[in-house]
N, C-alpha and C positions, 0 to 999 in steps of 0.2 A: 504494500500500500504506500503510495508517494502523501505524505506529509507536506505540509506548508507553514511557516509560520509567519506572522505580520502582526502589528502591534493594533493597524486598524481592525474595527469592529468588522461581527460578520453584518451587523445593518449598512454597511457603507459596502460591501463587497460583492452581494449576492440582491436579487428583484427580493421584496418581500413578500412576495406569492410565491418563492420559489423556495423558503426555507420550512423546516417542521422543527420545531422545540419539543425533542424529546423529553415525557415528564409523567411520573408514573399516577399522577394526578388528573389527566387529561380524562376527558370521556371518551376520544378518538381512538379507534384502535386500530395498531398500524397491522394492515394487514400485507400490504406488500411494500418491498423497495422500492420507490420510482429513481430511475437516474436521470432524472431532469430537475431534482430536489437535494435540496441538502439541509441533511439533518445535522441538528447541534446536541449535543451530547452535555447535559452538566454538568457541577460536581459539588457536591454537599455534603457536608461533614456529619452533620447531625440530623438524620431524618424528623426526630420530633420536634426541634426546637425551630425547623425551617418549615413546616409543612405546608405545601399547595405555595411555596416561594417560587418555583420555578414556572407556576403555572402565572401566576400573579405576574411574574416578569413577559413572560411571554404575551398574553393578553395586553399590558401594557403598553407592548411594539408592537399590537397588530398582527402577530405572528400566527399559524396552522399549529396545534399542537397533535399529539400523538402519544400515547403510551404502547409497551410491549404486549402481543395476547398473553401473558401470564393468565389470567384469570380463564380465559376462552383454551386454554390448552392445558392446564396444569391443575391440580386439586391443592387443597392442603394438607398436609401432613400432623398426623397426632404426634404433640413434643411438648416434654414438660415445661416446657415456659410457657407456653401457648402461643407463640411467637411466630408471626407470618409476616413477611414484607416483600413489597412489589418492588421498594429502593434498591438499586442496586449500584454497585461503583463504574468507573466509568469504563475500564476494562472491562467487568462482565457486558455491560451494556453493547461494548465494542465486541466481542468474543459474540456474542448473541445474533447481531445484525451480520459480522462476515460471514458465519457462520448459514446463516439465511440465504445470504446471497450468494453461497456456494452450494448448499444444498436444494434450494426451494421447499424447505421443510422446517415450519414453526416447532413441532417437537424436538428434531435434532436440534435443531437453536438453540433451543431453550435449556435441551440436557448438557448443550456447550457452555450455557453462559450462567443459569443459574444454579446457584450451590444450592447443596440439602440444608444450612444452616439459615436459609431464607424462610424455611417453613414449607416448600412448593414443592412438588414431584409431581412427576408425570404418572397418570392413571395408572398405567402397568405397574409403576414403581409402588403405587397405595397400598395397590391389592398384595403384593409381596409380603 
């Protein structure tokens, strides 16, 4: 994957009907890759103390948002904390999406990108 880096914003780089703000807060759910878009990936430290920040930013600039089907492909998993999150870092997020666009398959993606310590597994993985 070729990388870029620049100090300008992606609002000054890219049409803003041409970006999606990745945000696990979104109602959208991305169901395919478009390569005529580009998504922004965020990164936040503390899921509880930020909650629906990314969404809030996004909405702000007018931007498309998007979440991952986690919910639409994945169960929850019974764990003693009772702990389930859709948050995830910015590599799994990236491991998830290359992972899509090499396979064309939301569940391979999602066993690429999301750990068991999220709370989510894939149906097969429940019934085990």
């Amino acid at each position: 994957f070729q990388m870029d880096r620049t100090p300008e914003s992606y609002l000054d780089l890219f049409p803003l009907d041409a970006i999606v703000y990745l945000t696990p807060d979104s109602e959208n759910v991305l169901e395919d890759i478009d390569p005529h878009k580009v998504y922004v990936l965020g990164g936040l430290v503390d899921e509880s103390i930020h909650k629906q920040l990314t969404l809030r930013r996004a909405r702000e600039q007018s931007l498309q948002t998007a979440r991952l089907p986690i919910r639409e492909y994945m169960v929850k998993a019974p764990n003693s904390k009772n702990y389930h999150s859709e948050t995830l870092a910015i590599n799994q997020v990236f491991d998830v999406l290359s992972t899509y666009y090499e396979t064309r398959s939301w569940p391979v993606a999602l066993r690429a990108g999301v750990s068991s310590g999220k709370g989510y597994v894939l149906p097969e993985a429940a019934e085990q």
